[in-house]
C-alpha positions in Angstrom: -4.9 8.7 19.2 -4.3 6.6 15.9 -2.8 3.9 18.0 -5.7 3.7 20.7 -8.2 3.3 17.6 -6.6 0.4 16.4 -6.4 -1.1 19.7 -10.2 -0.8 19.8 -10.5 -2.0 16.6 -8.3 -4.8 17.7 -9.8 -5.4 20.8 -13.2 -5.8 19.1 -12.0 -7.8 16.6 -10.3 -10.2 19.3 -14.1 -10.2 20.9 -15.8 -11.3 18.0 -13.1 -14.1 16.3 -13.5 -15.4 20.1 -17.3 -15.4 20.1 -16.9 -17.2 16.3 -15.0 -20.3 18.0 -17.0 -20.7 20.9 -20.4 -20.4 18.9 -18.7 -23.1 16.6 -17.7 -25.3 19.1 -21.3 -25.2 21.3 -23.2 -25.2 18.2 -22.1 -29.1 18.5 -21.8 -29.6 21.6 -24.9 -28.0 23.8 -27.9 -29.5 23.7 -30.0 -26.1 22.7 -27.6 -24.5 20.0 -30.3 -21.8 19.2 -30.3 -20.7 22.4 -26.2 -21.2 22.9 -25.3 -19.4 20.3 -28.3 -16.2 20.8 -26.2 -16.2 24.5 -22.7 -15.9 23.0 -23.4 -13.3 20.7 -25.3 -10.8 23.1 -22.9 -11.7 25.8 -20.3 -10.6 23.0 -21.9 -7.3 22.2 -22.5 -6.5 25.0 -18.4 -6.7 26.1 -17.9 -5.4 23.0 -20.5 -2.1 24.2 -18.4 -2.2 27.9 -14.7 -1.8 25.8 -16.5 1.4 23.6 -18.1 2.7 26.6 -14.5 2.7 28.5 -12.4 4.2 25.4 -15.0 6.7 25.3 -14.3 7.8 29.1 -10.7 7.3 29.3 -10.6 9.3 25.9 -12.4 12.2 27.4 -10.9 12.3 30.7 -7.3 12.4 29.5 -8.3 15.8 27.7 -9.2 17.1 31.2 -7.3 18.4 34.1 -6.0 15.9 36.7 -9.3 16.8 39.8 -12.0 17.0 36.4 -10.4 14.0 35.2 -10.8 12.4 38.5 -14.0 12.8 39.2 -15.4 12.6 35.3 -13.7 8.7 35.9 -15.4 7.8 39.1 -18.7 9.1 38.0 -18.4 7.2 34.8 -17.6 3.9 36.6 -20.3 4.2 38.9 -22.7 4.8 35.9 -21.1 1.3 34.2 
């Protein structure tokens, strides 16, 4: 359980040091850096939201029985 938290963490981390360089680099480059950088980060939250979302799920469903587990994960992906 430890482990999957820090690989969240780590995940999440990875999402947002990646959204830093991009925002850096279109801040310069794009011609409406307000409107770049408003993109990256919501686009960035919003993976960040999808990877919670999925540990969430997965967490639960591996506390279930195999046919509960089953159909908990395809009624969560249809819901995502």
């Amino acid at each position: 359980m430890e482990e999957s938290k820090r690989t969240l963490y780590e995940f999440i981390g990875s999402i947002m040091m990646l959204c830093f360089i991009v925002c850096c680099f279109g801040f310069f480059i794009s011609g409406h850096p307000g409107a770049f950088i408003a993109g990256e980060v919501y686009g960035s939250l919003c993976a960040a939201l999808m990877v919670v979302l999925l540990y969430r799920s997965l967490d639960r469903a591996l506390d279930m029985d195999s046919e509960s587990a089953e159909s908990y994960s395809r009624k969560q992906a249809f819901i995502r």
